[in-house]
N, C-alpha and C positions, 0 to 999 in steps of 0.2 A: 761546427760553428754555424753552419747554413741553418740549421734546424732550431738552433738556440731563442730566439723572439717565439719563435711556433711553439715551443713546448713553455716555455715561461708564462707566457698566457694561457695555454692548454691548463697547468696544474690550476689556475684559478678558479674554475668551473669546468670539470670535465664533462659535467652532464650536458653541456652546451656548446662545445668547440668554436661552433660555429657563429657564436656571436664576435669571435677575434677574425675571422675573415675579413680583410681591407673588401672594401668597393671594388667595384671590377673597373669604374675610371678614380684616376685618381691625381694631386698632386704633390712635386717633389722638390723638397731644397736641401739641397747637402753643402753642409758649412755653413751652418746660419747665421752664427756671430751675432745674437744678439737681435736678430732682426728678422722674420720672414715670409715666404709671400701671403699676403692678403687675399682670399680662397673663400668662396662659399661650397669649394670641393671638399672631401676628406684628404687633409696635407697628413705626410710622411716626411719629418726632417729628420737630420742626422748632422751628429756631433757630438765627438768622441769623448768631449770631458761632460757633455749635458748627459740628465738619470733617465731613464725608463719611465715614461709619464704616457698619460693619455687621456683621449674622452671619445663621443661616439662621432666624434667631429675632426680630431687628429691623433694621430702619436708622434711621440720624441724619443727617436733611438738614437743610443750610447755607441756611436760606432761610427769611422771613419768608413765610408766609402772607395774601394780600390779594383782591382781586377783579383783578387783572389783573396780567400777565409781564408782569417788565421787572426795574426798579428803585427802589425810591426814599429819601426820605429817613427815616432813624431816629435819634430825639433820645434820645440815653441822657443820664439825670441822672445829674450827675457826685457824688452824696451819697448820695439814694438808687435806686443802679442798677434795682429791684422798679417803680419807678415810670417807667422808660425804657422807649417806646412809638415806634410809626409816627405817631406823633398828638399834636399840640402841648398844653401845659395849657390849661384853660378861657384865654381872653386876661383874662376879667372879671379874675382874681386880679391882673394889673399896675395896676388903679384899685382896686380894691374889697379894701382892708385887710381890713373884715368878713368879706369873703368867702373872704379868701385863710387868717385862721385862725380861721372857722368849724369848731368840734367838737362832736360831739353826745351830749348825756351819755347812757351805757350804762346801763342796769339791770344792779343789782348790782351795780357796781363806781363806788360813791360817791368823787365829787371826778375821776374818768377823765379827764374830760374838760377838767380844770383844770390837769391833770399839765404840767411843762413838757417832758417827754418826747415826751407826746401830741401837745400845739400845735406842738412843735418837727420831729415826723417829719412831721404831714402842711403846714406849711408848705415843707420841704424839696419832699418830693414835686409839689409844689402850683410851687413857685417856683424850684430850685436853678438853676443854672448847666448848660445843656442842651452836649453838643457833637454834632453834627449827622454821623452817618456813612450812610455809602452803602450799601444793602442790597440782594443780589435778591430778588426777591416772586414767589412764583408763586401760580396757581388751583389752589385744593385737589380740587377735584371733576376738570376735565379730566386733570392729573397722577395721580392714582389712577387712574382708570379707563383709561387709556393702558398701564397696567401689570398690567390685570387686574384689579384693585379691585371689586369690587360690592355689598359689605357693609361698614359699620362698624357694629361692635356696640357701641363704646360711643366718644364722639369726644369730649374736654377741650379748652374753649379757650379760653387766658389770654393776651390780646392787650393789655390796656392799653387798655381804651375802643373794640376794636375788634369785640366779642365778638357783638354783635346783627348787623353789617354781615356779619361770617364766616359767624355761622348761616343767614342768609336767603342767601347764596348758595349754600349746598350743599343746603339740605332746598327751596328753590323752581325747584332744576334737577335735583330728584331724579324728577322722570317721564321718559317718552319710552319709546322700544323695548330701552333698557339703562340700566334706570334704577340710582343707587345709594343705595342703604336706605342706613338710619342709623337705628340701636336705642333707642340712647339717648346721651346729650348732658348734660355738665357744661361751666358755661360762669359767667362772671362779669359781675355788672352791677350797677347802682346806684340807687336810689332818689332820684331827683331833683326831689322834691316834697320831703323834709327839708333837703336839703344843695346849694350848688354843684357841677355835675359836673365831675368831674376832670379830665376831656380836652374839647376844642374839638366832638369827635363825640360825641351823646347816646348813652347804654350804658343806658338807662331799663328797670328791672324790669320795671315796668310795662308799657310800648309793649312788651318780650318777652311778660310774660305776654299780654297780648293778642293778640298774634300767633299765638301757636299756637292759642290759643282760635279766633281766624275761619281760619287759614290750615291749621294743623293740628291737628284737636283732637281726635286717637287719640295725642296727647302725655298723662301726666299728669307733675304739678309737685309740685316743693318746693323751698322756697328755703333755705338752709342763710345764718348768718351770717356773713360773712368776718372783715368790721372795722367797728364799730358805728358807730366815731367818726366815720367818713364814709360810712355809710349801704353798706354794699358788702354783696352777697351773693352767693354760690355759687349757682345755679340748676341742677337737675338736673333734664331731663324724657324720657321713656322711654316707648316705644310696647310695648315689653312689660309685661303684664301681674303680671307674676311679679317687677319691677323692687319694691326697697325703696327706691327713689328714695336711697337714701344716696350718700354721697359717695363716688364710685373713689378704692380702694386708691394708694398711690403708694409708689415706692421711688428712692432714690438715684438719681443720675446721675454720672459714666457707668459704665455696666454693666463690672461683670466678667466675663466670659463663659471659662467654662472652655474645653479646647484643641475638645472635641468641638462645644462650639455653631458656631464658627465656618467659615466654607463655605471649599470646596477653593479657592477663585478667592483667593489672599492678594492682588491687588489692593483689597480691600475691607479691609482691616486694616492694607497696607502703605504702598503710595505712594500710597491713596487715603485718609489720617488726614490728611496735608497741604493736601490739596487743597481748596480755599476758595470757595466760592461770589463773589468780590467782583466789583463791579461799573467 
């Protein structure tokens, strides 16, 4: 499976390999939904129901992001799709009524949290009716660097509760003799001392911020708010200096790419727009 993007582009021009080599820096958004970052770099997104596209400016891989190739399962909610994850809801929410529409009242925004709007979106999230489809999964770290990778200057990652397990696997196998840097990092987690966590895997600010604190601490932090009501925040931390810790830019999906962004190889715009990662 590690090898699958490498040879998919390989059979389009063999005489030329080497035109599918990514940049040796580069950026990353996994789970784009629709939206992603705004980059005068060569982006790498990923998302498991979008096709195999590209230009000499990005590509868009058909694959979930995880700690091991292969496959597995992905429960999209069928109400609200934003809350579809590799990662089942907390299970507490099938006994625990309280838990399941527990909202947390927002400063500034008196009564938010009474709204039937509010109680209604994160019970959906919290509980809707899951249907269960088959994804591939690849390792973000070996997949990059198989392609030349050795930089990301800046890597987003909105996984659904999966967001701390993603980060500790690429920044705790970034040493060795080809190591890959990582600049800075926007990533999504939860405060799970106010609120029930939303997914079955803990996403804890906290346990993040800690982590970088003893594991790496030429990070610095700021947490941005996502969604009040259930404790969610945006975390962005950066080993540059010069970093305003703000939130990356983001722009529509998918790209319009005028005639010239596009590479000579029309396998990558043509019969490679169909082609589906499925499992």
């Amino acid at each position: 499976m590690l090898l699958m993007v490498h040879l998919f582009l390989t059979v389009h021009d063999s005489s030329n390999t080497d035109d599918f080599r990514f940049p040796a820096v580069v950026d990353v958004d996994i789970g784009v939904q629709g939206e992603a970052i705004k980059t005068s770099n060569f982006l790498v997104t990923f998302d498991p129901f979008d096709s195999l596209d590209g230009t000499r400016d990005w590509i868009r891989l058909p694959y979930a992001v995880s700690t091991t190739d292969g496959c597995a399962d992905f429960f999209f909610n069928t109400r609200i799709p934003g809350c579809s994850s590799l990662n089942r809801p907390n299970p507490e929410y099938k006994t625990n009524r309280t838990a399941l529409r527990h909202v947390i009242p927002c400063r500034g925004q008196q009564g938010y949290h009474k709204q039937a709007s509010t109680r209604g979106f994160n019970v959906l999230c919290r509980s809707a009716p899951l249907v269960t489809k088959r994804v591939r999964t690849v390792q973000l770290r070996p997949l990059l660097m198989i392609h030349g990778v050795r930089r990301i200057e800046r890597l987003k990652i909105d996984t659904q509760g999966s967001d701390f397990t993603l980060l500790q696997s690429v920044l705790d196998n970034a040493g060795g003799t080809s190591p890959l840097i990582v600049d800075s990092v926007q990533l999504e987690c939860q405060n799970e001392k106010q609120t029930p966590r939303i997914y079955e895997r803990s996403n804890d600010c906290a346990a993040i911020a800690d982590y970088f604190r003893m594991r790496h601490p030429a990070y610095r932090l700021q947490a941005h708010i996502a969604n009040c009501a259930t404790a969610e925040y945006n975390l962005v931390a950066s080993r540059n200096p010069a970093s305003n810790l703000e939130l990356f830019a983001t722009r529509p999906m998918p790209f319009q790419p005028n005639a010239s962004m596009v590479t000579r190889h029309g396998g990558w715009r043509g019969g490679a727009r169909s082609k589906r990662a499925d499992c």
